[in-house]
N, C-alpha and C positions, 0 to 999 in steps of 0.2 A: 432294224433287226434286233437288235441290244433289248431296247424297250419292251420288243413282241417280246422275247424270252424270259427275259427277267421279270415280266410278269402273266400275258395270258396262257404262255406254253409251260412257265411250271403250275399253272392251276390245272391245267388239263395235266400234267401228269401224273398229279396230285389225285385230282379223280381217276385216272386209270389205274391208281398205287387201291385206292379206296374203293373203290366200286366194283374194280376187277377181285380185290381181296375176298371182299364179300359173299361175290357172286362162286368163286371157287370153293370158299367154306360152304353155301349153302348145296350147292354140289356133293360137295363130298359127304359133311354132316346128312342131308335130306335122305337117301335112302336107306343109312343106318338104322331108321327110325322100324323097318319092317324085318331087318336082319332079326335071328334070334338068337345070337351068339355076341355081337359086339360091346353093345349096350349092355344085356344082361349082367355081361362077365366084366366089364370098364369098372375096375376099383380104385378110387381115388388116393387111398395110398400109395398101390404099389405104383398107379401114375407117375403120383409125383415122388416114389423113391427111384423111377427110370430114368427119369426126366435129371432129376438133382446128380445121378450117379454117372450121367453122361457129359453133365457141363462141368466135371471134374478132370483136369488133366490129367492123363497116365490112370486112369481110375477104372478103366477097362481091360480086357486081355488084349484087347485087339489095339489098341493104343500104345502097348507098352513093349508091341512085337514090329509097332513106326513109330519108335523115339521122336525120332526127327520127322517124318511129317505130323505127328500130332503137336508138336512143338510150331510147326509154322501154320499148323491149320487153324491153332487157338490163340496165336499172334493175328494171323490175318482178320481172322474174322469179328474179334474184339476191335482191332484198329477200324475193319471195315463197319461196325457199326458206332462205334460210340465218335472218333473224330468228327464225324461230319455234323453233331449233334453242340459239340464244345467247341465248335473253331468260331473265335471271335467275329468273323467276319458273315458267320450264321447266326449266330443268335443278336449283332446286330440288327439282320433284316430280318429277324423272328420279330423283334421289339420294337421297329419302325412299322410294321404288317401289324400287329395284335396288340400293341400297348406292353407286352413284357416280355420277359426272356429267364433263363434260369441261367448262373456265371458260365466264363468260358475259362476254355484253360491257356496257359502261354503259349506265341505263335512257334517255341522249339519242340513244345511235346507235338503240336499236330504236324510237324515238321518232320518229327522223325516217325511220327504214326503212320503217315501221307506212302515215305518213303519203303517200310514195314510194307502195306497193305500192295505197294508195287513189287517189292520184291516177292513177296506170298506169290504176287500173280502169274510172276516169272519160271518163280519153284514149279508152280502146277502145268505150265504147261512143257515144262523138258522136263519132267514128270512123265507128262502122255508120252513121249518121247521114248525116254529110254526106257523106262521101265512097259516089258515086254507086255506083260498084264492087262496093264492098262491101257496101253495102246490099242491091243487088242478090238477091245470097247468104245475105243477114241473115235469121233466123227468131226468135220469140219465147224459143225457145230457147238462144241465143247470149246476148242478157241475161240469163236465169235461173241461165246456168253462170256469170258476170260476178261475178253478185249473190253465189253462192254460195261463190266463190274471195274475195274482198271481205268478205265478213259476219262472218269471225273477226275480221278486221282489225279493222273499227268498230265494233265491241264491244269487243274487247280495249283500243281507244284510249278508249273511255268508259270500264269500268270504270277504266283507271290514272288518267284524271282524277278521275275518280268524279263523271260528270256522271248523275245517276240514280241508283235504290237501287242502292247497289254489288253486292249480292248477287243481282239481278236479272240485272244488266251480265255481271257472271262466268258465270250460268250460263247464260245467250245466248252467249257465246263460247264457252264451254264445248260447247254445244248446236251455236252453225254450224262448228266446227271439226270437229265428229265427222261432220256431215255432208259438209263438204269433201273430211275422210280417207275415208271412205267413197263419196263417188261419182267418186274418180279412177278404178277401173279399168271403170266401168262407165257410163263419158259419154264425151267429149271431152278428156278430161283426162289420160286414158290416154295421149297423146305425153306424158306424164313418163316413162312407162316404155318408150314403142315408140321414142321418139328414135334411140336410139343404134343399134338394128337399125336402122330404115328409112336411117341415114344410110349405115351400115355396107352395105347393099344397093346404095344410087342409089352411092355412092362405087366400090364394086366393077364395078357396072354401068356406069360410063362409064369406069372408071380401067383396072382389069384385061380387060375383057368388050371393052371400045370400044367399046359401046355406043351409037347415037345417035339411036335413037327414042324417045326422050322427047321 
């Protein structure tokens, strides 16, 4: 089971991260082509002044009226992409797979990133919770994508303790990480990829277009 995982089940999730990716852009992109408003009015400045103005923390109205969740949303989501990128024990099997690797960083920073990106997961869901709002909106489904964005994490922090057989711990991480990669393009999770269009849209839409029915 070890060996299936750690090698033909992360290819295949690999492709379903890739193919799936694709096939959702080509979706979305493909019938903008006959729209007469998207395209036309898509200005590549104000794109990327939307884009740039929203991966600034506190750089919005609406970010600055949730201090504090926009504080743990641009913790988590930082932690949640670049750690898994610099943990030494990835870019050693980037470099055993492909011949290189780019450095990692010390095993205390993805230590306390690990633990960051667990607690983010936590906030969000007594989040749905308490606040009235959002719950409103909340479906069982909302924790299950939580759980599943979460679950390399607490694993990967077990095995490096080695709370449990270790070789268990690894191939559960091993195991929720492929499913992670694999249900981004085809859940909620897909705004990792649609971001920068939709920003690239609403930003054209009200900057170049002037827009104001939204």
């Amino acid at each position: 089971m070890y060996e299936f995982v750690r090698g033909p089940l992360v290819w295949l999730a690999f492709a379903a991260l890739i193919g799936g990716g694709v096939w959702r852009l080509v979706a979305l992109i493909g019938p903008t082509r006959k729209d007469k408003v998207i395209l036309p009015y898509l200005h590549p400045g104000y794109a990327v002044r939307s884009l740039t103005h929203w991966l600034v923390p506190y750089n919005t109205v609406n970010m600055r009226l949730r201090p504090l969740f926009t504080m743990v949303s641009f913790l988590f989501h930082i932690c949640l992409l670049v750690s898994p990128l610099f943990l030494a024990a990835h870019t050693e099997v980037f470099a055993a797979t492909f011949g290189f690797a780019w450095g990692s960083w010390p095993g205390a920073w993805a230590d306390w990133m690990t633990v960051i990106v667990i607690a983010g997961g936590v906030f969000f869901a007594l989040r749905r919770i308490a606040d009235p709002t959002v719950r409103y909106v909340t479906r069982w489904t909302d924790f299950a994508l939580l759980a599943v964005v979460i679950a390399p994490f607490v694993t990967g922090l077990l095995a490096h303790l080695q709370v449990g057989p270790y070789r268990l711990m690894l191939t559960l991480h091993i195991v929720t990480g492929c499913i992670w990669l694999a249900a981004i393009p085809w859940t909620r999770l897909v705004h990792m990829i649609f971001f920068p269009l939709t920003r690239a849209y609403m930003g054209s839409e009200f900057g170049f277009r002037n827009a104001r029915d939204w």
